[in-house]
C-alpha positions in Angstrom: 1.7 -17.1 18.1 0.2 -16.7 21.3 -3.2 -18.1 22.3 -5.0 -14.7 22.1 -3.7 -14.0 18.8 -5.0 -17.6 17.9 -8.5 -16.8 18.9 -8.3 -13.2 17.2 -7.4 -14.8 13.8 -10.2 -17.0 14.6 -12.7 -15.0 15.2 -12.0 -12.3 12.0 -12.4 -15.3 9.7 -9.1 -16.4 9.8 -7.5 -13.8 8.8 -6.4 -10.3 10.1 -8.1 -7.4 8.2 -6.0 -4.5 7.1 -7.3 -1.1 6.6 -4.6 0.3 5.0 -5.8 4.1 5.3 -4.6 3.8 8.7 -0.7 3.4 8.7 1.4 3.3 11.4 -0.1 4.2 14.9 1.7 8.2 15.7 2.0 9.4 19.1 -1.9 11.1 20.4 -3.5 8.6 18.4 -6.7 7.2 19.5 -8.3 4.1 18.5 -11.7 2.6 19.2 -13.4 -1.0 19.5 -16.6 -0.6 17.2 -18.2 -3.4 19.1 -17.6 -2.1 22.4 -16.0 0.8 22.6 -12.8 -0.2 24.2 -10.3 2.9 23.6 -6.3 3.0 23.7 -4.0 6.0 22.9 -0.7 5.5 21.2 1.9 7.3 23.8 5.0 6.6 21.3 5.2 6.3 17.3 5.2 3.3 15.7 8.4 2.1 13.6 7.0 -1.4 12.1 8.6 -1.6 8.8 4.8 -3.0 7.8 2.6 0.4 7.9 0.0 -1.8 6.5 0.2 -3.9 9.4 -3.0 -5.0 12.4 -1.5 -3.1 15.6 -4.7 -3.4 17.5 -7.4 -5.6 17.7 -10.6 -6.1 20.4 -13.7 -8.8 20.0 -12.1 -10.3 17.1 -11.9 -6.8 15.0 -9.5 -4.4 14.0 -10.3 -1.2 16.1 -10.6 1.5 14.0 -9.1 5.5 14.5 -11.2 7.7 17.1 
């Protein structure tokens, strides 16, 4: 793991939340930070074999679907 990813585990309580309503990120997606309202739009599907897997993450927390 890198050192960001460290400090993001950290920071969540040592573990990565799942919300697993969200699924894998499809293509016009938008997520948002809920603590500062940092925004990224997916611009190709996601093919993790994981759909319950954290894609995103900003100030230690999973940003959610805009």
């Amino acid at each position: 793991m890198n050192e960001a990813t460290d400090r993001a585990r950290q920071a969540g309580g040592g573990g990565a939340a799942t919300d697993p309503g969200v699924g894998s990120p499809r293509k016009g997606e938008r997520y948002r930070c809920v603590t500062c309202g940092m925004e990224v739009q997916v611009t190709a599907d996601c093919h993790c074999e994981d759909p319950n897997m954290v894609h995103f993450h900003c100030c230690g927390k999973e940003l959610r679907r805009a």
